[in-house]
C-alpha positions as CSV (number, residue, x, y, z in Angstrom):
1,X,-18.3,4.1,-1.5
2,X,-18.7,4.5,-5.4
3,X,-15.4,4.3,-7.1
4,X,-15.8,7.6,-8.7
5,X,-16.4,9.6,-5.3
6,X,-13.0,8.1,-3.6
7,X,-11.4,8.9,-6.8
8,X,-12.2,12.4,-6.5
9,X,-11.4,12.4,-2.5
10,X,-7.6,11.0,-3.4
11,X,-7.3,13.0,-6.2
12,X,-7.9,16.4,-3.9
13,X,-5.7,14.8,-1.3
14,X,-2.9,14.8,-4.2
15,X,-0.9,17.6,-3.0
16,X,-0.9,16.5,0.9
17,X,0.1,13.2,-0.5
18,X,3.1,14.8,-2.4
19,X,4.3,17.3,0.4
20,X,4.4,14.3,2.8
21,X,6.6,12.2,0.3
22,X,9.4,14.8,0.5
23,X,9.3,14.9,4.4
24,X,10.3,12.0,7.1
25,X,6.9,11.9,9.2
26,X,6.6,9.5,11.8
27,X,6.1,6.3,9.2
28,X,9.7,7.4,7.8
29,X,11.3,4.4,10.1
30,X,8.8,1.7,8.9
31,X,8.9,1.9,5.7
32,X,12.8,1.9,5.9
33,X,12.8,-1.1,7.6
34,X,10.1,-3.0,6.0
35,X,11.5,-1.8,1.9
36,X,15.1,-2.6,2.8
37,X,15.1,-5.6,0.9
38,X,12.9,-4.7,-1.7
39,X,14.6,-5.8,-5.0
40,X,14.3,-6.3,-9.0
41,X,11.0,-6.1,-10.7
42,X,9.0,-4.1,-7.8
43,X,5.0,-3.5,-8.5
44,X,3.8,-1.0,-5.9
45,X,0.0,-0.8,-5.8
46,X,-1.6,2.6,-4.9
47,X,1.5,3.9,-5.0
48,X,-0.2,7.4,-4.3
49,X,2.6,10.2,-4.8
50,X,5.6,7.9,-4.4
51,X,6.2,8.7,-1.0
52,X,8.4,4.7,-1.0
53,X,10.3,5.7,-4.3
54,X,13.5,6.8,-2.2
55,X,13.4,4.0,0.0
56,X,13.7,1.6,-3.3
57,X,17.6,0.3,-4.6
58,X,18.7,2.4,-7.7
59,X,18.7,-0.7,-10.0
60,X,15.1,-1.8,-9.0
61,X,12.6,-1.8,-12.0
62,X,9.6,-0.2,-10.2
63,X,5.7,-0.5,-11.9
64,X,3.4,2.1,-10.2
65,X,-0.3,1.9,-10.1
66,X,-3.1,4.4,-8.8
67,X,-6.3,5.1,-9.6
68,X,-6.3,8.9,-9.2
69,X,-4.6,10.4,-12.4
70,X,-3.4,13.3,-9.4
71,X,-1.9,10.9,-7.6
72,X,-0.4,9.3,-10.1
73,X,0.9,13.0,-11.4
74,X,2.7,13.7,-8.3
75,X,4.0,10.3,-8.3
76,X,5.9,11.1,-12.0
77,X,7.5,14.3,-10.2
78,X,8.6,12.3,-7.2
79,X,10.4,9.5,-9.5
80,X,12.0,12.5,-11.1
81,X,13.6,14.4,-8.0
82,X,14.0,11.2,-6.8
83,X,16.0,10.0,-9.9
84,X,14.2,6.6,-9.9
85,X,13.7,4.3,-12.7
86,X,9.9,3.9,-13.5
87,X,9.2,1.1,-15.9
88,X,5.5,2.0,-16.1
89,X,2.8,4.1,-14.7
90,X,-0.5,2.6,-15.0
91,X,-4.0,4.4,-14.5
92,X,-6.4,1.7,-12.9
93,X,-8.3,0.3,-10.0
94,X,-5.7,-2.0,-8.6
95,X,-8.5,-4.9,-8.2
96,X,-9.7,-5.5,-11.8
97,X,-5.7,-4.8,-12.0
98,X,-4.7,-7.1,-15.6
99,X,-0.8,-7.9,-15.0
100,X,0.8,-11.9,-15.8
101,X,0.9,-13.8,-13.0
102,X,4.0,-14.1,-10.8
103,X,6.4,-11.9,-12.9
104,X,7.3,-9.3,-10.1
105,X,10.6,-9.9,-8.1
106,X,8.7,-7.7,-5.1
107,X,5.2,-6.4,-4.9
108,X,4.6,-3.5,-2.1
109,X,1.6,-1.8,-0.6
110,X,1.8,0.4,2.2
111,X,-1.1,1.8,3.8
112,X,-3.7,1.3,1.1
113,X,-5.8,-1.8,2.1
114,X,-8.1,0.6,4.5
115,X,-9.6,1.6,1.0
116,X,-10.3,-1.0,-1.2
117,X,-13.9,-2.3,-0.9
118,X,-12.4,-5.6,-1.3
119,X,-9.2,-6.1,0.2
120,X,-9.5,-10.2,0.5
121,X,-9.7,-9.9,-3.4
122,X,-6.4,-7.4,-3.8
123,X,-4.4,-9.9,-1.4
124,X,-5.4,-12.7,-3.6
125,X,-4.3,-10.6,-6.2
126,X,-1.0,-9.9,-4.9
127,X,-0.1,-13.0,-4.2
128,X,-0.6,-14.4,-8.2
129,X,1.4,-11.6,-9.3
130,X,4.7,-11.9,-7.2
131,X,6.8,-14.5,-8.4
132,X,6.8,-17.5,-6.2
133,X,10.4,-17.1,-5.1
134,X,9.5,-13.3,-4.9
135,X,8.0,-11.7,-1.7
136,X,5.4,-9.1,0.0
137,X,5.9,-6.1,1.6
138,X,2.8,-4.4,3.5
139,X,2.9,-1.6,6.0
140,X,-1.0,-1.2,6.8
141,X,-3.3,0.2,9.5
142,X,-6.3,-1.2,10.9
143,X,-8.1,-2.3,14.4
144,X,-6.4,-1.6,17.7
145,X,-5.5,-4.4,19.9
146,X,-6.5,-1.9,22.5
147,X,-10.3,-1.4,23.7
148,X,-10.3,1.6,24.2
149,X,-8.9,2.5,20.8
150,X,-10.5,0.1,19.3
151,X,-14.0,1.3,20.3
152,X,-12.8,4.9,19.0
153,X,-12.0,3.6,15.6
154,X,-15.6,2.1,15.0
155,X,-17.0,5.0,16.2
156,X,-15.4,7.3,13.6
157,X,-15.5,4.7,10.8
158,X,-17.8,6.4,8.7
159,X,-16.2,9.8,9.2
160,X,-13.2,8.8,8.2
161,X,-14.7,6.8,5.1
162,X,-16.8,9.5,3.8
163,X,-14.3,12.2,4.4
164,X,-11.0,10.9,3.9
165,X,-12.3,7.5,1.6
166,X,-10.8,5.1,3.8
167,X,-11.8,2.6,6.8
168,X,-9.9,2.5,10.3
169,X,-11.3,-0.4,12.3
170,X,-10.1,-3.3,9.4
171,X,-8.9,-6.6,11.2
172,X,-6.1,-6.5,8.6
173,X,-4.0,-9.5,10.4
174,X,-7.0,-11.6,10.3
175,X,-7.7,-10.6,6.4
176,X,-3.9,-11.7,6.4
177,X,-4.2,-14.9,7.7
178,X,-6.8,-16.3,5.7
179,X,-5.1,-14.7,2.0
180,X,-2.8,-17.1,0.2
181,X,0.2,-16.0,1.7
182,X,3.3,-16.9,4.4
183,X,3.9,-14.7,6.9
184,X,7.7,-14.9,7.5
185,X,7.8,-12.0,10.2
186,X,5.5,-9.3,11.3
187,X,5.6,-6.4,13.4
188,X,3.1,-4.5,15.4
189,X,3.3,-0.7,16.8
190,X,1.0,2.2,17.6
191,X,-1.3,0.0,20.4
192,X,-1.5,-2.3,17.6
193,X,-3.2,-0.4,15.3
194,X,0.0,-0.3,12.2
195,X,1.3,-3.5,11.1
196,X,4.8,-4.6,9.1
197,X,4.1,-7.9,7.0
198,X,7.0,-9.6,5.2
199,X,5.2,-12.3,3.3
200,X,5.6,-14.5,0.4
201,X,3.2,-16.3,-2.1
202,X,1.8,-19.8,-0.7
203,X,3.5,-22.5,-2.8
């Protein structure tokens, strides 16, 4: 999908985004337990409307990114209620993202490797800019390890990718295996299909 077409999908979905940050939906629990020991200098990519800023320790230094200025927006109100310290906003496609390597204590992304068109390239990515005593946090979704599920989810790929800009049948632990990173404990729910990664950079 061109870049500029799922910008304008996420930027509509701006507002859902934001009203969904302020409740506790049925993710609430994981990201609790998967940001609970996020720390220091924190780089969330497609951070969306901030929906993990209240999960987040009040002396953690957080850098957002988005590439919908909407997003991004509703993200700035959400730091605000939220009385959370925002180092920086920035305005980008998180993979040409330009940061220095390994200077983030903790880098996060929760459910936002369904969209990229080249998630292999954003884990890479991830893994040069977290420090290499620093760590990964990813809550994502992809393919079920049930057939029947599974078989729904490539059905109603393209659906979902033209209507809501994101895929739903991603082998996301496989893409995880082969990226430069240690898995040091993962957890699997929802028939498989949502996955809790605590990684760090390969040395």
């Amino acid at each position: 999908m061109d870049i500029q077409r799922q910008r304008k999908l996420f930027d509509r979905q701006a507002k859902k985004y934001a009203k969904r940050a302020r409740k506790r939906g049925p993710d609430h629990q994981w990201r609790q337990r998967l940001l609970a020991s996020a720390e220091g200098d924190i780089l969330e990519v497609s951070a969306g409307a901030g929906t993990n800023f209240s999960y987040y320790p009040e002396d953690a230094s957080i850098t957002a990114v988005d590439f919908s200025p909407a997003m991004l927006e509703k993200a700035r109100e959400t730091a605000q209620e939220e009385n959370k310290e925002v180092a920086e906003f920035i305005f980008g496609n998180v993979e040409t993202l330009d940061l220095p390597e390994h200077s983030f204590d903790t880098v996060v992304s929760t459910l936002s490797m369904c969209a990229y068109p080249n998630p292999d390239h954003v884990l890479r990515l991830l893994s040069k800019l977290c420090r290499k005593d620093g760590q990964i946090l990813l809550l994502e979704h992809g393919l079920s390890s049930n057939r029947v599920l599974a078989k729904l989810q490539n059905i109603f790929d393209p659906l979902f990718k033209k209507k809501v800009g994101c895929h739903v049948n991603r082998d996301f632990m496989k893409l995880i295996h082969q990226a430069p990173v240690v898995v040091q404990r993962e957890e699997h729910t929802v028939f498989g299909a949502v996955h809790l990664v605590w990684a760090k950079p390969q040395p």
